[in-house]
N, C-alpha and C positions, 0 to 999 in steps of 0.2 A: 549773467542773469538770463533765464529763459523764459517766456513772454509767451507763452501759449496758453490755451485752453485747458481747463482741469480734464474737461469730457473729451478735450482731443484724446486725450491719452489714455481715456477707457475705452475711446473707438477703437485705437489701434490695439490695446493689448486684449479687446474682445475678439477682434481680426483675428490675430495670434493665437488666440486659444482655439477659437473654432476649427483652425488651420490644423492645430495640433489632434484635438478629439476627432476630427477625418481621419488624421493619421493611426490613432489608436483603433479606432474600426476595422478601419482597412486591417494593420496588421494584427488584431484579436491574440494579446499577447497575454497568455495564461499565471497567474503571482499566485498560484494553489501547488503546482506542480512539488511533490516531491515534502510536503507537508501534510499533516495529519491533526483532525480533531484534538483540543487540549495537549498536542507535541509540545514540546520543549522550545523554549528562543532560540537554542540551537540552527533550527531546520530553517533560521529566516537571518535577514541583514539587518541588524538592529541598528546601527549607527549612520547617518546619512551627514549630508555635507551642503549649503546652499549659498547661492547667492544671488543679490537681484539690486534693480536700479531703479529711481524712478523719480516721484518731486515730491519737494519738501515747501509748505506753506502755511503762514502762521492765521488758518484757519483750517474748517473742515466743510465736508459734504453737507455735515448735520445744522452749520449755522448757528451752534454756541459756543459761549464762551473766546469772545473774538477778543475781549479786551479793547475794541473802539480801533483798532485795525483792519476796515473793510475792505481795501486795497491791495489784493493779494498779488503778491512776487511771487512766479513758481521758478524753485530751482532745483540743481539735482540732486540728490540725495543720493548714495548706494550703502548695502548690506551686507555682511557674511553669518554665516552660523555653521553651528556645527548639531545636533541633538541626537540623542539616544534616543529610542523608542521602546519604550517601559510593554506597553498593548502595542493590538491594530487603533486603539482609538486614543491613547493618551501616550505624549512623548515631553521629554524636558530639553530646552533647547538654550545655548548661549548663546547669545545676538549681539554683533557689531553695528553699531550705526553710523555713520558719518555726515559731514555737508555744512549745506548753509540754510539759512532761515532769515527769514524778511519779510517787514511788511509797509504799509504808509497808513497815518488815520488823516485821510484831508482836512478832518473838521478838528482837527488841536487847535487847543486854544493855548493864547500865552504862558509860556513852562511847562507844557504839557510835552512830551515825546509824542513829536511827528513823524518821524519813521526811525527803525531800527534793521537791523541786520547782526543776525546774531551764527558766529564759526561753532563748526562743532567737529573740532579734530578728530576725537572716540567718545565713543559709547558705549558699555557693555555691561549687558542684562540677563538673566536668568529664567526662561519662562515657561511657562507649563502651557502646551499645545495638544485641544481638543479635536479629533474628529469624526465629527459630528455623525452625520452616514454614506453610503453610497448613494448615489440616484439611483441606484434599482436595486436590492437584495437579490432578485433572482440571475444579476449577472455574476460571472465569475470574475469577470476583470471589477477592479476597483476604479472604475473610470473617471470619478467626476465625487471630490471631496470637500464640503464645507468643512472650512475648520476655525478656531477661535482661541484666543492664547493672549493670557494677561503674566506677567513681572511685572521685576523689580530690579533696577541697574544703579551705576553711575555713571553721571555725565558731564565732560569737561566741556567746555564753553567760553567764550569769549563775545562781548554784546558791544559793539557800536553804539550808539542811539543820537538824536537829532533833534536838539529843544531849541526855538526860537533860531533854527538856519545855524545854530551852533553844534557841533559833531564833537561829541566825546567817546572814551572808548575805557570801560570797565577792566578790570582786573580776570585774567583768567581765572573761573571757578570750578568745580567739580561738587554736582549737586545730587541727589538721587531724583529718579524719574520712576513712573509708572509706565510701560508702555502695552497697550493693549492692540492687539490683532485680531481683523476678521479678512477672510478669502475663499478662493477655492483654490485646489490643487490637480492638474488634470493627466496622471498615467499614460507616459508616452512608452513606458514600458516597462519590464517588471523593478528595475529600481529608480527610474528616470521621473520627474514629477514635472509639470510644467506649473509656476505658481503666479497669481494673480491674486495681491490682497492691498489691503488697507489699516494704516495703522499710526491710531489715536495716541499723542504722548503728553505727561502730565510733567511738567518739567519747574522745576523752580520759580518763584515769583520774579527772579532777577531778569531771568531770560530773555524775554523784550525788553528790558530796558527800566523799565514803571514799575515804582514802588509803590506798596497799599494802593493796589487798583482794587477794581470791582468784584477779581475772581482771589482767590488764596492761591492759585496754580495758573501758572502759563501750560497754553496747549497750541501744538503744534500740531501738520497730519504728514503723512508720508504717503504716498501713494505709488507703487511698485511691482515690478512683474520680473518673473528673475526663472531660474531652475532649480532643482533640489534634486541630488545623485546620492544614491545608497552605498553606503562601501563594501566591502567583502569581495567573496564569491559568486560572480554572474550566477553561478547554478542554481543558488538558493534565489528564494522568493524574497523581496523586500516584505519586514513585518507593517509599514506604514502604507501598502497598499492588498495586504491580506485581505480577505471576506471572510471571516469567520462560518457564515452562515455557507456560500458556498465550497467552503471548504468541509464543511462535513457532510454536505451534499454530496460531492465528488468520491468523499471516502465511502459512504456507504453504498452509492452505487456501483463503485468497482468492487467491493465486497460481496454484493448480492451478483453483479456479472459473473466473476469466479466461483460464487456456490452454483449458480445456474450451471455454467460451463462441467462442475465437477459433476453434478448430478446427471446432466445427460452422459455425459463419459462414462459412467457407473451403470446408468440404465445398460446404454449400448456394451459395454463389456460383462453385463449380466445375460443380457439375452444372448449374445457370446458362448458364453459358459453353458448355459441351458441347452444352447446345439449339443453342443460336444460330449456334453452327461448323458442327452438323449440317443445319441449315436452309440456312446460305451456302451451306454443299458443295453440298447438292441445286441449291439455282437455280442453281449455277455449272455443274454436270453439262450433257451434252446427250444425252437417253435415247435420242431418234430418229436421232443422228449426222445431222443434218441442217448443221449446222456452227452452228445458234443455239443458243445458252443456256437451259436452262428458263425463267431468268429474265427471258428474252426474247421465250421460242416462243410465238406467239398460234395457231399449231397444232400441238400436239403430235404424235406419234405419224404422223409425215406418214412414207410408205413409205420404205425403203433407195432410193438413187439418185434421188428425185423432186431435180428442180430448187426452190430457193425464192428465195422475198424476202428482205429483211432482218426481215422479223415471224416467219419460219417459214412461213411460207402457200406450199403449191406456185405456182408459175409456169404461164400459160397456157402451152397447148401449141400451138408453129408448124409449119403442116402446111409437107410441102414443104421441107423446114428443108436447106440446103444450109450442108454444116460447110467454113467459111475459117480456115486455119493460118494465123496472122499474126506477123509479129516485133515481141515488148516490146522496143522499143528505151525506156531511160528517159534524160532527156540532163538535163543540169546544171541546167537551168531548173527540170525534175519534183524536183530533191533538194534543191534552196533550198524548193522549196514546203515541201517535208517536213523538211526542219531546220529552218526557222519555225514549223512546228507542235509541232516536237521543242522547242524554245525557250520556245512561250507557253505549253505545256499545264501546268495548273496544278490540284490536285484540292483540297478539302476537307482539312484535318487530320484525318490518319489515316482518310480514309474515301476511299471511290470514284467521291466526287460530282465532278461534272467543274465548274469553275468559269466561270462564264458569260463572263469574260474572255480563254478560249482557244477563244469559240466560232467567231472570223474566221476564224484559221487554220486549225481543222479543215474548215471546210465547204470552202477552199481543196481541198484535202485529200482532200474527195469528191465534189467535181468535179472531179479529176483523172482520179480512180479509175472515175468516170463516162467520160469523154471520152474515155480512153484506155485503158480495162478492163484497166488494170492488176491485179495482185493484190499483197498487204499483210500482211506479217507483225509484229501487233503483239507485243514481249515485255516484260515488265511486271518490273520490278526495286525492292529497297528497299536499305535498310543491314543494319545486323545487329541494330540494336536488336530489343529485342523477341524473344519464340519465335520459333522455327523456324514452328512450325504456322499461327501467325497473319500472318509474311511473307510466307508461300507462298502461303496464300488473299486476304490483299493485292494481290500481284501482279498473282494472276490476275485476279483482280475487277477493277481498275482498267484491266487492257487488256483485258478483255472492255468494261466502260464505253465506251471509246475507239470499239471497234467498232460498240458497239449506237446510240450517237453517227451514226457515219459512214452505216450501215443506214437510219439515222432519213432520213437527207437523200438518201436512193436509190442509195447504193452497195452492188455487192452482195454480202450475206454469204457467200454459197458462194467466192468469193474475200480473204476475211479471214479471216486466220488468228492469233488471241488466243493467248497462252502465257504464265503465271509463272513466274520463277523466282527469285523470292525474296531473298536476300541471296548466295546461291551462284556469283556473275557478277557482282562487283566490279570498276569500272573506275578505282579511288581508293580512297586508308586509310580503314577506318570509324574510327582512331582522331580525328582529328580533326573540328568541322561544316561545314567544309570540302566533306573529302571523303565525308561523309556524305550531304553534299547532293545529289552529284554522284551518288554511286549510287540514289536515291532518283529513277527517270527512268523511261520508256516509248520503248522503242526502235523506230521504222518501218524497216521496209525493202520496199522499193520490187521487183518483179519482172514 
């Protein structure tokens, strides 16, 4: 038998807990991680595991229902359980109980049970455990848990009892009890609980001993401090110390981090792009109107009307120069050259690079243009993929390409004439790659 204080043992096991909620500070151990608003039970440990010890006395805190037993015995008592947890705030649990129970009424009178002592090999209850809230919603740990939990069991027994200095001893019975819990539970880490409760039990009227007493039910109390460990996977969160509330906290602020993060990445890779468009434009412009390209002019800024090269470079000047009006005749033979060229020309993906394999037939091309000072209207066409703005400067860029090509090999630029137009002068569906293909071309015409 154990002969202490009821309050000694809510000193020490307040000790205990304070000791432990240090600990949980200190380490700030996160039970959100890896879980998601209205998720599945999946993403958590639903089954946990406890056990705890503590005294057992045929009275309570509260001072009713003593049944004329003011003489309290503490002795040990200890528990198992095992529960599922349904929520974060509601779980069903099976409870073991065990121990001994005893009390003294000094003031029995003659036949009355002066003391008893009553064995309680097993117990086992079924009971529905509430809890209640966190002490803070805005933390994310579930630190600090009221909770509260009534059943219904059965419970085997054996009762001593002691009338008039005479000791008799009952028959083992097996009664049903009520047993009711209040506590707190305090997160030493994501499935680890420290618990510290108290727990009311409603037991048969045999139980102490005395028949048709004052109460319909003997009540005993249990007072006890134990551990509760979750089972599974470390990695998941225990569902019995979740925050709901901060758990969707957490979601949607990493939700809104990530759109932030994408949105500047987008800015910055837009104003990116807007270099680079601004740059094509420039080489693609021709500031001198000399008919070459920035991209191209090896002399800028050459006068309005001078004659040039294909570099931009003025043309020497022919004294004496007598002007011959002559007829472009182009005959059948000139537009096979040029639909062969139309045929092989072939660029880079998605760029302006001219592929060395179309370079027979251009040179074809510009020796024509040579021989028979033809003039050449290149017009540069895509599909629709893609923007509008990056088509358009496609286009152009690729028959400007075509020309700066033909220049290369002495045909001359003041009679080449380069134009984009982009996807707007479709000769075929962009719905299919087919016809996609088809628009994706550089057109010559011959004059």
């Amino acid at each position: 038998m154990v002969n202490f204080d009821l309050k000694k043992l809510f000193l020490l096991g307040a000790a205990g807990i304070l000791a432990g909620t240090s600990f949980v500070h200190a380490q700030n151990y996160s039970t959100i991680e890896g879980t998601t608003p209205l998720g599945a039970t999946s993403q958590y440990r639903t089954w946990s595991i406890g056990i705890n010890a503590g005294l057992l006395n045929q009275g309570n805190i509260f001072g009713f229902n003593r049944d004329g037993f003011d003489k309290l015995e503490h002795n040990v008592g200890y528990s198992a359980y095992i529960k599922k947890q349904i929520s974060p705030s509601f779980g069903i649990k099976a409870q073991y109980l065990g121990g001994k129970v005893a009390g003294t009424n000094e003031d029995a009178l003659s036949g009355e049970v002066a003391s008893f002592e009553t064995n309680i090999p097993w117990s086992g209850a079924l009971s529905g455990e509430w809890t209640m809230a966190n002490s803070n919603w805005r933390f994310f740990n579930s630190v600090i848990k009221p909770y509260a939990a009534v059943g219904l069991g059965a419970m085997n027994f054996e009762t001593s009892s002691t009338i008039d200095g005479s000791q008799s001893t009952a028959e083992k019975q097996t009664k049903l009890y009520v047993p009711v819990d209040l506590g707190l539970k305090f997160a030493v880490s994501k499935g680890i609980n420290l618990d510290l409760g108290y727990q009311l039990n409603w037991a048969n009227q045999d139980f102490d001993g005395k028949t048709g007493g004052q109460y319909k039910n003997d009540l005993f109390s249990y007072a006890h401090a134990g551990i509760e460990v979750a089972l599974g996977s470390s990695s998941k969160a225990a569902l019995n110390n979740s925050n709901p509330v901060a758990t969707l906290v957490n979601d949607y602020t990493a939700k809104y981090d990530e759109l932030k993060a994408d949105r500047d990445r987008l800015a910055s890779a837009n104003e990116a792009l807007k270099t680079q468009v601004e740059a094509l434009n420039n080489d693609l412009n021709d500031d001198d109107g000399d008919g070459v390209a920035n991209r191209y002019d090896k002399c800028p800024g050459t006068p309005s009307g001078v004659k040039v090269d294909g570099s931009g470079c003025p043309l020497p000047e022919l004294k004496n120069e007598t002007k011959v009006i002559e007829k472009i005749v182009v005959t059948e033979e000139d537009r096979k050259v040029v639909d062969e060229a139309i045929k092989n020309l072939e660029f880079d993906l998605a760029k302006s690079t001219i592929r060395s394999s179309s370079y027979p037939s251009l040179n074809r091309v510009a020796s024509l243009l040579i021989e028979k000072n033809f003039s050449l209207k290149l017009a540069g066409h895509t599909d629709n993929t893609g923007s509008m703005q990056v088509n358009m400067r496609l286009s152009k860029e690729r028959a400007e390409s075509v020309k700066a090509y033909l220049v290369s090999k002495g045909a001359n630029a003041s009679r080449i004439e380069a134009t984009g137009y982009g996807p707007t002068q479709p000769i075929a569906t962009n719905a299919t790659a087919e016809g996609r293909q088809q628009n994706r071309r550089v057109e010559f015409t011959l004059y």
